[in-house]
C-alpha positions as a printed NumPy array, in Angstrom:
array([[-21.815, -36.801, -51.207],
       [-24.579, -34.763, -53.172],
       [-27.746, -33.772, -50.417],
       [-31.302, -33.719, -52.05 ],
       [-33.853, -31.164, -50.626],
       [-37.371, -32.852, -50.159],
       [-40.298, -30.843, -51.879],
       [-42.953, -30.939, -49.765],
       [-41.262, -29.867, -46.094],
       [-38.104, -28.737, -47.691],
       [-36.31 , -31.322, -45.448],
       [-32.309, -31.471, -46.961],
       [-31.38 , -35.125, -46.271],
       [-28.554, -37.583, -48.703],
       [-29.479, -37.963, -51.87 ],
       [-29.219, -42.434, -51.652],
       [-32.479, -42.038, -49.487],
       [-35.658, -42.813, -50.925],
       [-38.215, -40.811, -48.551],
       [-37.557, -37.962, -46.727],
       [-37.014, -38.562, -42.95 ],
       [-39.172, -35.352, -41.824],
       [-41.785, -35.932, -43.523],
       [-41.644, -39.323, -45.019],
       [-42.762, -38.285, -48.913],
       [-41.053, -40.11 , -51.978],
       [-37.935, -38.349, -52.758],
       [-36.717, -38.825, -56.734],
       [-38.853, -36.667, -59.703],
       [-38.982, -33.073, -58.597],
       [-36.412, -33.589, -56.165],
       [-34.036, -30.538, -56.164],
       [-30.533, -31.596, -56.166],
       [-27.628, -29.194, -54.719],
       [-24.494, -28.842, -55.875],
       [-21.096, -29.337, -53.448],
       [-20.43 , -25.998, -51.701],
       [-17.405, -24.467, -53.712],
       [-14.022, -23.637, -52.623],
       [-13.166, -19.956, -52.927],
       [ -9.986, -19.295, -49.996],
       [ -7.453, -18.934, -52.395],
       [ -9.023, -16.565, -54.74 ],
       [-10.525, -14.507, -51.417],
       [ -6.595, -14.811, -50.273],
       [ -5.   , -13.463, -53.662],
       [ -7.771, -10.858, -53.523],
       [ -6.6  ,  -9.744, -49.983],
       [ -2.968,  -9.107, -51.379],
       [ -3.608,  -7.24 , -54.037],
       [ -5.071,  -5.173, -51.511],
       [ -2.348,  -4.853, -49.562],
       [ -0.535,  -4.166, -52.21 ],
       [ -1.861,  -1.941, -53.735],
       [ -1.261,   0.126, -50.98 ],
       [  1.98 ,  -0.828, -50.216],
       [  3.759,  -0.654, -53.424],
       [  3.572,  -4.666, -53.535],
       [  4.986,  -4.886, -50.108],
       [  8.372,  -4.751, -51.805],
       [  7.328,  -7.089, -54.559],
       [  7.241, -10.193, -52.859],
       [  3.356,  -9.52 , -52.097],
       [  2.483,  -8.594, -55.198],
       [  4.033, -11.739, -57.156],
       [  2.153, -13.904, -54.534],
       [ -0.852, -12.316, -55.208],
       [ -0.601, -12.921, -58.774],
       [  0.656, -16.607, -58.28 ],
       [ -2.299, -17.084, -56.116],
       [ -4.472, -15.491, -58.262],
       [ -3.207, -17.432, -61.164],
       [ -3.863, -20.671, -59.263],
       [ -7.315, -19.842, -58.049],
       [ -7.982, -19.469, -62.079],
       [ -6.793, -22.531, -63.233],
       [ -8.8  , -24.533, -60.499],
       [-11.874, -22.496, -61.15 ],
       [-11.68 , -23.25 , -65.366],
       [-10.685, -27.153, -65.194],
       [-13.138, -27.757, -61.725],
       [-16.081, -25.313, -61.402],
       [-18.055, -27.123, -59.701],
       [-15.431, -27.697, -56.825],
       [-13.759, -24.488, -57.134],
       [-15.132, -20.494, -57.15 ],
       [-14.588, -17.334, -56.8  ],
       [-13.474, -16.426, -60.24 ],
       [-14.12 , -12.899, -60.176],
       [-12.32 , -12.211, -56.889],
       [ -9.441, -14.028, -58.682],
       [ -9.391, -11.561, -61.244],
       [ -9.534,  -8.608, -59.294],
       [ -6.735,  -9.589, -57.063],
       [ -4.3  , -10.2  , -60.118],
       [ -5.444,  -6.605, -61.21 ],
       [ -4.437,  -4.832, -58.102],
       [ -1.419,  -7.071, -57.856],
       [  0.064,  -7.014, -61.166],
       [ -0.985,  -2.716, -60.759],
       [  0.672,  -3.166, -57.499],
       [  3.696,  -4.151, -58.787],
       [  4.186,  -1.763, -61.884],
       [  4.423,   0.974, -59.284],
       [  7.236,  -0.395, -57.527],
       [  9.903,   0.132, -60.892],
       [  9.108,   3.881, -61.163],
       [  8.717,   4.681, -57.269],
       [ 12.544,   2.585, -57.187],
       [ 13.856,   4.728, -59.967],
       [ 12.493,   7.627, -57.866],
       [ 14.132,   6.574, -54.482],
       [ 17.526,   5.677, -56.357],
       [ 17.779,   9.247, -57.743],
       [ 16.467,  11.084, -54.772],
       [ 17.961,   9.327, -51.557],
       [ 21.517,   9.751, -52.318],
       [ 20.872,  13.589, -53.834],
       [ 18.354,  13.898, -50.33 ],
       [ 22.075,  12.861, -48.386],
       [ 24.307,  15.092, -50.023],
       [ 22.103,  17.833, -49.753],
       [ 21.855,  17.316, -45.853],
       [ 25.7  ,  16.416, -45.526],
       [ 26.334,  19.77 , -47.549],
       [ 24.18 ,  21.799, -44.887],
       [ 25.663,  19.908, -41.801],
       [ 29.161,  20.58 , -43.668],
       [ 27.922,  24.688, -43.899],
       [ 26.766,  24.816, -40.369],
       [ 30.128,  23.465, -39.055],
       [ 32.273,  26.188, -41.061],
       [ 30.091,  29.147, -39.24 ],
       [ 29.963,  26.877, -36.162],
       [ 33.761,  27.436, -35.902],
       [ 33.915,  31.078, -36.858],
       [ 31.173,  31.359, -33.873],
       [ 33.554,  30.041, -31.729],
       [ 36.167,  32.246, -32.752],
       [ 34.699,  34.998, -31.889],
       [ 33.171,  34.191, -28.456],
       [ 37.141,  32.945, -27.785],
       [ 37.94 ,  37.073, -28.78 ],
       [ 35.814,  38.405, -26.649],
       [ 36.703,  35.973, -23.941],
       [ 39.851,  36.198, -24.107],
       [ 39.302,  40.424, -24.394],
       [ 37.478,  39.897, -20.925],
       [ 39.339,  37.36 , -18.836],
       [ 43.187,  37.244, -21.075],
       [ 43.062,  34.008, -21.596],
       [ 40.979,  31.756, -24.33 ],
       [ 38.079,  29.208, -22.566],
       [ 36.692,  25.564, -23.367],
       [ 33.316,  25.599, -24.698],
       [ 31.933,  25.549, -21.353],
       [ 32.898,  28.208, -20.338],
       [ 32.039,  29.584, -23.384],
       [ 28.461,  28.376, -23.141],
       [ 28.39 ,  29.584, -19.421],
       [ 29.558,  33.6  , -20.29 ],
       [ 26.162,  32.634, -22.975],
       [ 28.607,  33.806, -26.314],
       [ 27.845,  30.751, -27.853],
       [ 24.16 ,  28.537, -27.993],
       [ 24.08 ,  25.836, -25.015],
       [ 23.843,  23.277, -28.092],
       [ 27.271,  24.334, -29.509],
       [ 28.622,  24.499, -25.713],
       [ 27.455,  20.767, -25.155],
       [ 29.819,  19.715, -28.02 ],
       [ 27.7  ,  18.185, -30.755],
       [ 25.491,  20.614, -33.235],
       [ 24.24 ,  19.645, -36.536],
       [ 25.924,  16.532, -36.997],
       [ 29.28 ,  17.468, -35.666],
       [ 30.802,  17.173, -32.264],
       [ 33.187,  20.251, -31.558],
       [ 36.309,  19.762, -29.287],
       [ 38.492,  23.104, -28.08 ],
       [ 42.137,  22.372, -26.715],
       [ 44.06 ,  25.01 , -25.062],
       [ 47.338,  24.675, -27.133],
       [ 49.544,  26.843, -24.119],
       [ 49.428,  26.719, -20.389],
       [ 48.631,  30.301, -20.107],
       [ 46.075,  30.127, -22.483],
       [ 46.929,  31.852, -25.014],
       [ 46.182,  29.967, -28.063],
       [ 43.236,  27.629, -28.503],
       [ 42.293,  25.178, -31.175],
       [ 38.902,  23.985, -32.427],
       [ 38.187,  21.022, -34.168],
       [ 34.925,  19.747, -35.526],
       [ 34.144,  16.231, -36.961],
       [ 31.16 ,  14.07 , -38.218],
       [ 29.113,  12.479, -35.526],
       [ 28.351,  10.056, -38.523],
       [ 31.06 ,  10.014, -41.306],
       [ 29.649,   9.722, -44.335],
       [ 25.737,  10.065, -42.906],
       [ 26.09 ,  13.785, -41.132],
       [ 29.148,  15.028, -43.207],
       [ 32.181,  13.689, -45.017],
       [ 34.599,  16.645, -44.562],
       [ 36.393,  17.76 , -41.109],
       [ 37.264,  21.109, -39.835],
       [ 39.872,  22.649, -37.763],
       [ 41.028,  26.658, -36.53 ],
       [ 42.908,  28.239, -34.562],
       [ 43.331,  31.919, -33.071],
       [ 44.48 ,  32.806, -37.036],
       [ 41.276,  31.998, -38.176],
       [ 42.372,  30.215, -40.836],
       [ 39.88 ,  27.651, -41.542],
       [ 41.422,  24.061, -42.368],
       [ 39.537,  21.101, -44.352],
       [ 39.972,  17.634, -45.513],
       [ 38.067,  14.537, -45.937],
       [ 39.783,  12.326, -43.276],
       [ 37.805,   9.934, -43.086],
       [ 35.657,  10.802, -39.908],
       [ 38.999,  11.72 , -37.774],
       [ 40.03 ,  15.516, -36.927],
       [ 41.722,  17.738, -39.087],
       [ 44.518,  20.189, -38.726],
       [ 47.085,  22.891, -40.052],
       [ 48.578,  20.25 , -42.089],
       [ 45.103,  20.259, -44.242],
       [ 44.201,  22.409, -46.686],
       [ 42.804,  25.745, -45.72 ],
       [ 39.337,  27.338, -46.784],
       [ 38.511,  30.634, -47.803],
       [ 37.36 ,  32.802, -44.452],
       [ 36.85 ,  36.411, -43.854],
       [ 38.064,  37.173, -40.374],
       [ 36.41 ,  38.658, -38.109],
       [ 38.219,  41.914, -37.056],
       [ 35.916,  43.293, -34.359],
       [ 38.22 ,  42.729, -31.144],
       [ 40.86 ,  40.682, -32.532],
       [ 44.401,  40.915, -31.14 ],
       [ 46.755,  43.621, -32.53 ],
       [ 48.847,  40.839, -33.202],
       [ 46.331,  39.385, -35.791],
       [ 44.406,  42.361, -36.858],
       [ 47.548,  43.725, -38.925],
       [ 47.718,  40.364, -41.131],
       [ 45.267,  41.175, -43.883],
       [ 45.976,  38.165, -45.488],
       [ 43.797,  36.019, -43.211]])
């Protein structure tokens, strides 16, 4: 119901009554009448996504479209019921930011699809890197281990005569967990394996060497490798190798 304001005290009473009830003057001729307040939450709503939005990248999308649904809406109720409805403007200016909103999300998608999985290969080639010297670190703390004690060690004891890093002594460095098995009771052969903590995530490929030094790799699917895999090109490292293994240049 439409309220009539009363010229004389300025008294806002229903617009049926014929005096005003402050002041008791004739309401009618002169008498101001004001309109229904106007509705404006969904245009202040659509405004508030595209907002959000706009610094969100659309919230994935789905905030953008409902910002511009909203928006949309809020429109359409403003043109066909003005008097009920308002907030036009704020309409407007959410469907901007919205419909901005959500042209950003194709290119910064393109982006992520072309620089995630380049991002991962990247840090599965440096984990794979840091393994291969990882084992030739080994190999040489197990030389001059075995050079002091005759025998090869676990990586314990490796860690605890400090020739390797207490990270590579605890077993896992860069992605890879590192196991050392005593392949003789006397200890004079060792083997060192190294795997992906995550396969496919840290590293894809596996790694394996012995006292030889030949370095052994294969993509088996996270488990350990061995002789029976393919080797990789290594320089050995001659400084206080056996006799036995310092003749073979071919290593």
């Amino acid at each position: 119901m439409k309220s009539t304001k009363c010229l004389q005290c300025g008294f806002v009473g229903w617009s049926d009554a014929e005096y005003c009830k402050a002041c008791g003057a004739l309401l009618g001729q002169g008498a101001r009448t004001e309109p229904e307040s106007q509705r404006k939450g969904l245009a202040i709503v659509s405004l508030v996504l595209g907002i959000i939005s706009f610094f969100t990248f659309g919230l994935l999308g789905v905030g953008a479209i409902m910002g511009i649904i909203l928006a949309a809406i809020a429109m359409s109720r403003v043109k066909h019921e003005p008097r009920k409805y308002g907030g036009r403007g704020m309409a407007i200016a959410g469907l901007v930011l919205s419909i901005t909103s959500l042209a950003t999300v194709v290119p910064v998608g393109i982006i992520a699809a072309i620089a995630v999985p380049n991002l991962l290969a990247a840090r599965m080639a440096a984990n794979e890197g840091s393994a291969i010297h990882s084992l030739r670190t080994i190999y040489s703390a197990e030389l001059t281990y075995q050079g002091q004690f005759g025998k090869y060690a676990m990586l314990q004891e490796l860690g605890a005569q400090n020739l390797i890093d207490q990270k590579l002594a605890s077993g896992v460095k860069n992605g890879y967990r590192f196991t050392v098995d005593l392949t003789s009771s006397n200890g004079e052969g060792f083997a060192v394996s190294g795997v992906p903590t995550e396969y496919r995530s840290s590293g894809r490929r596996s790694f394996y060497v012995d006292e030889t030094l030949v370095i052994h790799a294969a993509d088996n699917q996270g488990g350990p490798s061995s002789t029976l895999d393919a080797p990789l090109e290594a320089t050995p490292v001659r400084q206080n190798m056996p006799p036995r293994y310092r003749a073979n240049d071919d290593l």
